[in-house]
GUKOLVO-25251 format. One record per residue (C-alpha): residue number from 1; x, y, z; residue in three letters. Coordinates in steps of 0.1 Angstrom, whole numbers, plus 5000, padded with zeros to 4 digits. Example, Ala and Ser with C-alpha at 12.3 -4.5 7.8 and 13.67 -1.06 7.14 Angstrom:
# residues 2
 num   px   py   pz residuo
   1 5123 4955 5078     ALA
   2 5137 4989 5071     SER
***
This chain:
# residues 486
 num   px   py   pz residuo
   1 5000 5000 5000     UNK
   2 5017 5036 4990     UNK
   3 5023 5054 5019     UNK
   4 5003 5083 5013     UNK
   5 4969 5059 5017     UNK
   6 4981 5047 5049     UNK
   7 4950 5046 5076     UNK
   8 4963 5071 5100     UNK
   9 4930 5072 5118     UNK
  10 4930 5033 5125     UNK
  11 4964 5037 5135     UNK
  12 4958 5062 5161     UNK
  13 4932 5037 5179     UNK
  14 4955 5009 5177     UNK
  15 4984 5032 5194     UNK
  16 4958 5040 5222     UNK
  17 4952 5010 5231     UNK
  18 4990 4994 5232     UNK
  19 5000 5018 5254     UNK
  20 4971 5007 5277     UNK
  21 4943 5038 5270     UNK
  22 4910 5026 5265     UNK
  23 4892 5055 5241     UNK
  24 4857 5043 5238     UNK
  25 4838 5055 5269     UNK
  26 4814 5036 5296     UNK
  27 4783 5023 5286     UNK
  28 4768 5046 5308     UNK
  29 4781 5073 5295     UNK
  30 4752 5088 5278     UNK
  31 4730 5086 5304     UNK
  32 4754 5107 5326     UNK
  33 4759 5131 5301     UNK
  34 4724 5135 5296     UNK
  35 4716 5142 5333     UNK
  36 4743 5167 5335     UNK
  37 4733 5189 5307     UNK
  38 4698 5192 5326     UNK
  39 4718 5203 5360     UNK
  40 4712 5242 5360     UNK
  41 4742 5261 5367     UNK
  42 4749 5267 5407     UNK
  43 4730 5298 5418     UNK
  44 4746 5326 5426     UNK
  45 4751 5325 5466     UNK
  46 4780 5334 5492     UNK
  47 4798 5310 5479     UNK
  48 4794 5314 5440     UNK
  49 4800 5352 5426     UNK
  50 4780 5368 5397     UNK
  51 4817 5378 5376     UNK
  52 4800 5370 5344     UNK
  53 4800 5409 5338     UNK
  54 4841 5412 5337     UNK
  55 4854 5415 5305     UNK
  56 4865 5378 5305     UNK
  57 4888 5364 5271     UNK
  58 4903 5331 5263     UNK
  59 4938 5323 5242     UNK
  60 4945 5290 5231     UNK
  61 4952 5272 5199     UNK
  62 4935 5277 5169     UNK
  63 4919 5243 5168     UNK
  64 4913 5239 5207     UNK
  65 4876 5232 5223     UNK
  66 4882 5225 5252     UNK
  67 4885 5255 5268     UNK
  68 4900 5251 5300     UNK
  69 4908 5286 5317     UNK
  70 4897 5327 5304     UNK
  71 4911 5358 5321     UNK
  72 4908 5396 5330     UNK
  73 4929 5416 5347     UNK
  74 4921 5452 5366     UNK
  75 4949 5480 5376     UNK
  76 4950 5487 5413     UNK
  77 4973 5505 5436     UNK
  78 4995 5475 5443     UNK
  79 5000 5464 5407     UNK
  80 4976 5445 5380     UNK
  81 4951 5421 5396     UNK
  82 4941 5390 5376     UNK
  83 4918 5365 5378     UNK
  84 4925 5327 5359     UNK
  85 4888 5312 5358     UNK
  86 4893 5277 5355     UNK
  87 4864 5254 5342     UNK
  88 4848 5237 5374     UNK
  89 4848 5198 5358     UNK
  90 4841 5182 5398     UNK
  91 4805 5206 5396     UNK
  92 4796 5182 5364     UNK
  93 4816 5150 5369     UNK
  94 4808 5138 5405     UNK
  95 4836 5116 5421     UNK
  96 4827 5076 5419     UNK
  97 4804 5085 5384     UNK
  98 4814 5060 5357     UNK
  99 4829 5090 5336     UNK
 100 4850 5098 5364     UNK
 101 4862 5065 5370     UNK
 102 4870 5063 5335     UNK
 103 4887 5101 5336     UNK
 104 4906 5084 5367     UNK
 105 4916 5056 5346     UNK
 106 4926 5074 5313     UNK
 107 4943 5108 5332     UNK
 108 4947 5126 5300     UNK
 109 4936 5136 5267     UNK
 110 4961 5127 5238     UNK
 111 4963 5141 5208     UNK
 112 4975 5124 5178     UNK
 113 4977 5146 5148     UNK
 114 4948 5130 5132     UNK
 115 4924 5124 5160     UNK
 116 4917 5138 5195     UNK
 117 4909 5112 5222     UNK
 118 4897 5134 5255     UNK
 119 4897 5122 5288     UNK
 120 4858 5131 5291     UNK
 121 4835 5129 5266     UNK
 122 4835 5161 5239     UNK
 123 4798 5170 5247     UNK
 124 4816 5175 5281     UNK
 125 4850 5187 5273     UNK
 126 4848 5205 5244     UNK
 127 4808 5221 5254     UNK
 128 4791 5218 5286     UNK
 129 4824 5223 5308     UNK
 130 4841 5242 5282     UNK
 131 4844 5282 5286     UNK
 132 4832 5286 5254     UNK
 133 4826 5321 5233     UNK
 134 4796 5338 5253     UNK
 135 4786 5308 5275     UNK
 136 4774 5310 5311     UNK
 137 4800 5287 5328     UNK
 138 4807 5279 5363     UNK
 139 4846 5279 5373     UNK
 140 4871 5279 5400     UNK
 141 4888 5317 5400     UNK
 142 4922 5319 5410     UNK
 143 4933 5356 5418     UNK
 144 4962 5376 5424     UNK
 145 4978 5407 5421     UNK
 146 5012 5415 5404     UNK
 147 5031 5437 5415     UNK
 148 5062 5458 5389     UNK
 149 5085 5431 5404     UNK
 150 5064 5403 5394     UNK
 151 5059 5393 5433     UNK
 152 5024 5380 5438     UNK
 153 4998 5395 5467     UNK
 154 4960 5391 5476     UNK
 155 4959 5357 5464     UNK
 156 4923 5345 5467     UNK
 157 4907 5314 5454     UNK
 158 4864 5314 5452     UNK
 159 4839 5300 5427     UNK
 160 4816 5319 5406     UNK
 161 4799 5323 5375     UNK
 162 4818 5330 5341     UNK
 163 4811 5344 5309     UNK
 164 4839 5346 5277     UNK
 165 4833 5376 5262     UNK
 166 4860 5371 5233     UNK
 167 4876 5331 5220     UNK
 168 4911 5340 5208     UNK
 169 4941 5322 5192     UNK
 170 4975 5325 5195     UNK
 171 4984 5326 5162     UNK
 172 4962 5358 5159     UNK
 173 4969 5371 5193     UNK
 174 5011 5366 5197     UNK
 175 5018 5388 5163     UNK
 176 4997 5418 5173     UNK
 177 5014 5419 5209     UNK
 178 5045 5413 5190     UNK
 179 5036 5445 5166     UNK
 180 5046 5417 5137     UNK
 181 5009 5414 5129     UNK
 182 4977 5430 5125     UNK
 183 4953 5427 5154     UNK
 184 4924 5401 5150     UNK
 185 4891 5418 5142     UNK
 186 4877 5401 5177     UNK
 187 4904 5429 5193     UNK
 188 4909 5459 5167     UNK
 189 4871 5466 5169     UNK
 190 4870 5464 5209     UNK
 191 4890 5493 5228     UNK
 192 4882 5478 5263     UNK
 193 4898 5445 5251     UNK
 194 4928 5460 5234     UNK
 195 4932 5476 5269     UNK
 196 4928 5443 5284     UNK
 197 4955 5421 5265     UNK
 198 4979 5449 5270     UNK
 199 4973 5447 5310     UNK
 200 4973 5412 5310     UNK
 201 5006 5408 5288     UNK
 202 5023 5435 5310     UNK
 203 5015 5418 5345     UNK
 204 5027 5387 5325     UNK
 205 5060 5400 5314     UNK
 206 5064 5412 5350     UNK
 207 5059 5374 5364     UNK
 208 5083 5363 5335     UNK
 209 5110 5385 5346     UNK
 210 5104 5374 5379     UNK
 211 5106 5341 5371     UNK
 212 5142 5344 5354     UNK
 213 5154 5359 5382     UNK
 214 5146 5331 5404     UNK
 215 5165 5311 5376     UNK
 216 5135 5297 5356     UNK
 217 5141 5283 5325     UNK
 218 5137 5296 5291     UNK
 219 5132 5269 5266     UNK
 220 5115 5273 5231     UNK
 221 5096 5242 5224     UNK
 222 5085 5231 5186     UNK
 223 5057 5216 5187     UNK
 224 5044 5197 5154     UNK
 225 5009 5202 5134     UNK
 226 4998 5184 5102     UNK
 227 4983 5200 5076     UNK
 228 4969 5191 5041     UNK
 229 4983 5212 5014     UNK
 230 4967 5207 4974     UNK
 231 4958 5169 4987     UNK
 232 4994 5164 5003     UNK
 233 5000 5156 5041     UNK
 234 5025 5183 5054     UNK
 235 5040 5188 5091     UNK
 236 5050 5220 5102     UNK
 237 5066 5233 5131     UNK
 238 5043 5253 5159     UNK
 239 5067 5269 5178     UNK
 240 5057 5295 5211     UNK
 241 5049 5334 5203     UNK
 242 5040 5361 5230     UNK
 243 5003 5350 5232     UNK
 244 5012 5315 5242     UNK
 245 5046 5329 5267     UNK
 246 5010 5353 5286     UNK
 247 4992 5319 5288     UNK
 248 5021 5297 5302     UNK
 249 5029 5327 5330     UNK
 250 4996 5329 5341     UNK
 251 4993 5294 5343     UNK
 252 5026 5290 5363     UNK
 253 5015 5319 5386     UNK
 254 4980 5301 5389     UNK
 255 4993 5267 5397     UNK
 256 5019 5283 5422     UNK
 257 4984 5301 5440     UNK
 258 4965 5266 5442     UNK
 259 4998 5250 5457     UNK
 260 5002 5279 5481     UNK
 261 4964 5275 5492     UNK
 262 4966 5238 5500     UNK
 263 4999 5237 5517     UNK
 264 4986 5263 5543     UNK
 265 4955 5247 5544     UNK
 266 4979 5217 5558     UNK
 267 4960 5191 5533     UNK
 268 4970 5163 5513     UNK
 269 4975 5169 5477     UNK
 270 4992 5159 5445     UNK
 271 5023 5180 5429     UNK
 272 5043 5179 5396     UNK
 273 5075 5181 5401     UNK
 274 5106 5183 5380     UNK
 275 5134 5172 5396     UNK
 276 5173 5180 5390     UNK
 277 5189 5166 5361     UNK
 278 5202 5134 5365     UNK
 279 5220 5142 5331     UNK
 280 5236 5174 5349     UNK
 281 5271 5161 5337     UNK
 282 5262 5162 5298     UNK
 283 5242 5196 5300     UNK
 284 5279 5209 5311     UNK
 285 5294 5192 5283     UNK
 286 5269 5207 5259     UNK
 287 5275 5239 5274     UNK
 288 5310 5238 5271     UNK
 289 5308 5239 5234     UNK
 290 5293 5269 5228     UNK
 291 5323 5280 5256     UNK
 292 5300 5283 5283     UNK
 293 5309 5274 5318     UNK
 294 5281 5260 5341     UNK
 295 5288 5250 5376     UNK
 296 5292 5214 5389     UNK
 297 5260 5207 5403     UNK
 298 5226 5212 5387     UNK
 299 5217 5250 5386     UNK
 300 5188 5263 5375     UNK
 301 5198 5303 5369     UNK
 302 5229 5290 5359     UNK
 303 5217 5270 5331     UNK
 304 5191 5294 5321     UNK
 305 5219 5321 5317     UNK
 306 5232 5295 5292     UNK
 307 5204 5286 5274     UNK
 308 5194 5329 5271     UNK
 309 5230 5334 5259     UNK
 310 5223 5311 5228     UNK
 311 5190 5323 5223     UNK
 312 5210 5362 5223     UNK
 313 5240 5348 5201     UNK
 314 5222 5321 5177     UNK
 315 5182 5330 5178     UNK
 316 5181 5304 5141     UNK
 317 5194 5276 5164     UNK
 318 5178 5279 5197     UNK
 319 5151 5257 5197     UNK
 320 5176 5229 5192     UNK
 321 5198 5237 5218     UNK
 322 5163 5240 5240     UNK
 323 5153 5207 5230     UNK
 324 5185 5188 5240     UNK
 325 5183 5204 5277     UNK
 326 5148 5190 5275     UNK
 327 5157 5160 5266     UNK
 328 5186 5157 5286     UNK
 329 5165 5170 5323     UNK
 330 5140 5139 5315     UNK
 331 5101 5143 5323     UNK
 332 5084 5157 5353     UNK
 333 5062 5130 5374     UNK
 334 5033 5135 5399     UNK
 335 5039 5125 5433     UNK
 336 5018 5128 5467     UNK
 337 5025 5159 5488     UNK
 338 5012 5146 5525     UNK
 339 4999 5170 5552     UNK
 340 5028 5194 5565     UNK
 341 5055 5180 5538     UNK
 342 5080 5208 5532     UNK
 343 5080 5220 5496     UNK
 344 5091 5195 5464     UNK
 345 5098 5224 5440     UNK
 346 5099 5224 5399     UNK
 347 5133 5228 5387     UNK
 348 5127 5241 5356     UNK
 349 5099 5266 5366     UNK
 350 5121 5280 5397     UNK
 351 5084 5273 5418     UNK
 352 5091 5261 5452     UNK
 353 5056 5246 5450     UNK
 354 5037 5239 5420     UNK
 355 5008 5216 5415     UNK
 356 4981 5209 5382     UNK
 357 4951 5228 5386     UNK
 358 4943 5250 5352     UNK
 359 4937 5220 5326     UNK
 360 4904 5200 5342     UNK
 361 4890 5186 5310     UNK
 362 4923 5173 5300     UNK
 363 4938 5164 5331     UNK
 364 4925 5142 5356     UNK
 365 4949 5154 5384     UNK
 366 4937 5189 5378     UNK
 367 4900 5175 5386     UNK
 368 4913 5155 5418     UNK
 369 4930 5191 5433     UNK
 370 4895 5210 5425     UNK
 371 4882 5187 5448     UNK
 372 4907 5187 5475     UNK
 373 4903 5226 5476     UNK
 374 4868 5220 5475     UNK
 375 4863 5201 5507     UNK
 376 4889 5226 5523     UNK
 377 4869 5258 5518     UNK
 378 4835 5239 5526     UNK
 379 4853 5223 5556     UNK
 380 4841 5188 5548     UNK
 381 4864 5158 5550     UNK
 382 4893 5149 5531     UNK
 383 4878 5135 5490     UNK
 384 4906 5115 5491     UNK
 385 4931 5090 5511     UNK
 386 4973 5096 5514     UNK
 387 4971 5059 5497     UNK
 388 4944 5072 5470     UNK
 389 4967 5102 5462     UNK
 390 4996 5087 5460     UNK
 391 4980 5055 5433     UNK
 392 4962 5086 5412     UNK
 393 4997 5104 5412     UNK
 394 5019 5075 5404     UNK
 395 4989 5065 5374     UNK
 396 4992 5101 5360     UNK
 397 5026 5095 5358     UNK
 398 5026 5064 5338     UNK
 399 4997 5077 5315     UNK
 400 5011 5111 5309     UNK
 401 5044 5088 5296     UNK
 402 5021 5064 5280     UNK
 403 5006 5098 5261     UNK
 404 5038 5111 5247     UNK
 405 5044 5080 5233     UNK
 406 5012 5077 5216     UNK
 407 5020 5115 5202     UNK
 408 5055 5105 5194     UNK
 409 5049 5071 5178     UNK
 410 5019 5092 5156     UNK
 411 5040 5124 5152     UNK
 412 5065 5097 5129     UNK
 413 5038 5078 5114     UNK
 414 5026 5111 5104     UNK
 415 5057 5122 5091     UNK
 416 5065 5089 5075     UNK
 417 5032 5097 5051     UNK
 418 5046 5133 5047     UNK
 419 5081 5128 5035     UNK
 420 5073 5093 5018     UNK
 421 5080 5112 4987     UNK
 422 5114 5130 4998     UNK
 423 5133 5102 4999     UNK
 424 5170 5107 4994     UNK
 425 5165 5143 5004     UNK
 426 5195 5162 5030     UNK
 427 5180 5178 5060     UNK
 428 5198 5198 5089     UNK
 429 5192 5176 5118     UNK
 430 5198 5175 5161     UNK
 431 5208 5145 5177     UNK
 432 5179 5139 5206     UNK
 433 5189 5106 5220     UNK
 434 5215 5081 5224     UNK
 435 5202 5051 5236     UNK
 436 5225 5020 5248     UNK
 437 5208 4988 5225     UNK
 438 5185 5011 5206     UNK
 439 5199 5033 5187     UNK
 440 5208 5071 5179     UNK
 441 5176 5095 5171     UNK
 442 5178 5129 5152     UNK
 443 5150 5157 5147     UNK
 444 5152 5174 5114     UNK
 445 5152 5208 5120     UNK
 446 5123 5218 5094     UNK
 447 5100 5196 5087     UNK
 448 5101 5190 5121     UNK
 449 5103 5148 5118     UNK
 450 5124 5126 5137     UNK
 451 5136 5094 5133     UNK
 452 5166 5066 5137     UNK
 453 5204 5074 5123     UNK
 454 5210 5040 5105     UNK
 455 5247 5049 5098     UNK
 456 5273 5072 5106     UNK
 457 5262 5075 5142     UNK
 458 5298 5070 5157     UNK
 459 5310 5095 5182     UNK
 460 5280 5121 5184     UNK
 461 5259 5126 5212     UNK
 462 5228 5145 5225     UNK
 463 5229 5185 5212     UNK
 464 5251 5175 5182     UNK
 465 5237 5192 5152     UNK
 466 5247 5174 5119     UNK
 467 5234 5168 5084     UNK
 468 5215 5136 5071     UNK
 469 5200 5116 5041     UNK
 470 5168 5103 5040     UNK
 471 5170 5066 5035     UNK
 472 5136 5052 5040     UNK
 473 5099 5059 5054     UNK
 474 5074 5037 5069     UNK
 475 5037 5045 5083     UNK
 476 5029 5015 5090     UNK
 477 5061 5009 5115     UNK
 478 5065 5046 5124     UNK
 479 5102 5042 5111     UNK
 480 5119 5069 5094     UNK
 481 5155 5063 5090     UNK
 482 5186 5086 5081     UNK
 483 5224 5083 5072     UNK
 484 5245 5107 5088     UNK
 485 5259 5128 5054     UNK
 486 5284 5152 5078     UNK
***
């Protein structure tokens, strides 16, 4: 079969379930789903604030539904105040339900390229818990004020009632703020929400800074997106503007709030952590080559003072020397933070205490720390066990692995179909893995494919950047495989 027929679809499903996902949901399912869309929305009471009047607005990616998180922001005498409103999922999916046992089972969405598999069923994620354009929602408001030095005050955490006045992308958003672009119709015919996105990114820019100080790290990840071109499967590189950089701050700072909250509360809860490199030796080696001294043991401002220096001296290259420190620091896992446990902190971030809490229809950890904070604030007892935490963490750990390699096996089958016809074809290339048994593994640096150096993989390691050959793809084993040409 040529290539370009391949069943990408099919193969999606049959990578789900390999890696242990189930994607068809309960039985029950509809019947669930049918009773919540009759639940009215909580009332408005002590409890639950009216807020839908705030000039609320949403950023994501052009093709996202589920709509996980909207802000606003106000000026006040101490600095910007914001407000993250953060669909609540635990109002429609009740703990024990089969959807959230299944949402327990599953942890995460995964995207594929060709097919989105959600954690909760779309009428859920993608509609009656999504903050969609000019929908009455109900969501968990995180709020804080920034002050010039991007220090955080009046941090506040409440439910209420939520309205998005204004669904906007990245791609439109991130060229207007950097003046590269015009500004979306959506903003260029709305004053108070040109006023808006300015606030926000400004109080975002201030919790950036903030953040590097503190020795957070600076990393430019491609991300890849296929796209049909004249009949043709392309893949094309999605790589992080100024829209997306406002989103991810506000989300750190948000996250950093919830974490805060619970650890005074003196509660169990789950955290994401990062922890130091265990590679720490080869990220100085890597360094070293561009002449650039790092200290002995992992630092975190010391290596984002590396990482900004190539992003000052080589902006082309950056994003591969970004993706060999990724690769090279290794994932972050989810782990149980008992009652009273001094802080885990996120390496990468610079938090001294971050948890998941902005991402509910994706993330079933984010669902499980909406209820801890839940029972806190209502006094009630604990939703969950030390021994329940601790399994859901340790799961959300294994799926969240089991999803990337669902992405990245599809990401090459996908790619396979796309340069089926290139073979034979030079591309630059990074070297992002040496592995003892398996192999050496390169990323082309556009299109943004990667695959298995077949020869010529002799003394290079992770960060090298080198030129290869195309020698051969194949869908159907998700191979793509290159000959190192210099």
């Amino acid at each position: 079969m040529p290539a370009s027929n391949f069943d990408l679809a099919a193969s999606a499903r049959q990578e789900m379930r390999s890696q242990g996902f189930d994607p068809d949901f309960p039985p029950t399912a509809n019947n669930e789903l049918n009773a919540i869309a009759a639940r009215p929305l909580p009332a408005v009471s002590a409890t639950v604030r009216d807020l839908r009047s705030l000039p609320w607005s949403s950023i994501d990616n052009d093709d996202s539904r589920d709509l996980d998180q909207i802000e606003c922001a106000e000026r006040t005498d101490a600095g910007i105040r914001v407000m993250i409103g953060i669909a609540d999922v635990d109002w429609a999916v009740t703990q024990g339900t089969a959807l959230d046992l299944h949402a327990q089972s599953q942890t995460t969405t995964v995207y594929t390229g060709v097919e989105v598999f959600p954690m909760l069923p779309e009428r859920l994620s993608t509609d009656l818990t999504s903050l969609n354009d000019e929908q009455d929602r109900v969501a968990v408001v995180i709020e804080f004020t920034v002050a010039h030095d991007g220090s955080l005050s009046s941090q506040n955490i409440y439910r209420a009632l939520v309205r998005n006045k204004a669904q906007l992308t990245y791609e439109g958003v991130g060229p207007w703020l950097e003046s590269a672009g015009p500004a979306p119709a959506k903003i260029a015919d709305n004053p108070a929400l040109i006023e808006q996105l300015h606030m926000q990114d400004e109080a975002s820019k201030a919790l950036l800074d903030s953040r590097h100080r503190l020795g957070a790290l600076d990393v430019d990840r491609v991300e890849t997106e296929s796209v049909t071109v004249d009949g043709h499967l392309e893949i094309r590189a999605r790589r992080k503007n100024r829209a997306a950089e406002l989103i991810e701050d506000f989300m750190v700072a948000a996250n950093s709030v919830m974490a805060k909250k619970l650890a005074d509360a003196g509660v169990s809860s789950i955290r994401r952590v990062v922890r130091a490199p265990e590679r720490w030796a080869r990220i100085v080696e890597l360094a070293s080559r561009y002449g650039y001294t790092l200290p002995a043991q992992p630092d975190a401002g010391a290596l984002n003072g590396f990482l900004q220096s190539r992003k000052t001296a080589d902006p082309a290259h950056y994003a591969d020397v970004s993706l060999s420190v990724l690769k090279l620091m290794g994932p972050g896992e989810y782990v149980l933070s008992p009652a009273g446990a001094a802080p885990m902190g996120h390496f990468s971030l610079a938090a001294q205490d971050y948890t998941h809490s902005t991402a509910p229809n994706r993330r079933f950890g984010d669902v499980v720390t909406q209820r801890i904070l839940k029972a806190v604030q209502s006094k009630a007892a604990a939703p969950y066990t030390d021994d329940e935490l601790a399994a859901i963490a340790r799961n959300c750990t294994l799926k969240e692995d089991a999803a990337r390699k669902v992405e990245r096996n599809m990401q090459k089958r996908i790619a396979a179909v796309a340069l089926s016809s290139h073979i034979g074809q030079q591309y630059k290339a990074v070297v992002t893995g040496v592995v003892p048994h398996k192999g050496v593994f390169v990323r082309l640096v556009d299109p943004p494919a990667e695959g298995r150096l077949m020869r010529g993989e002799q003394g290079i390691d992770v960060g090298d950047q080198i030129t290869v050959r195309l020698l051969a793809a194949d869908p159907g084993r998700g191979f793509i495989d290159f000959e190192r040409v210099s």
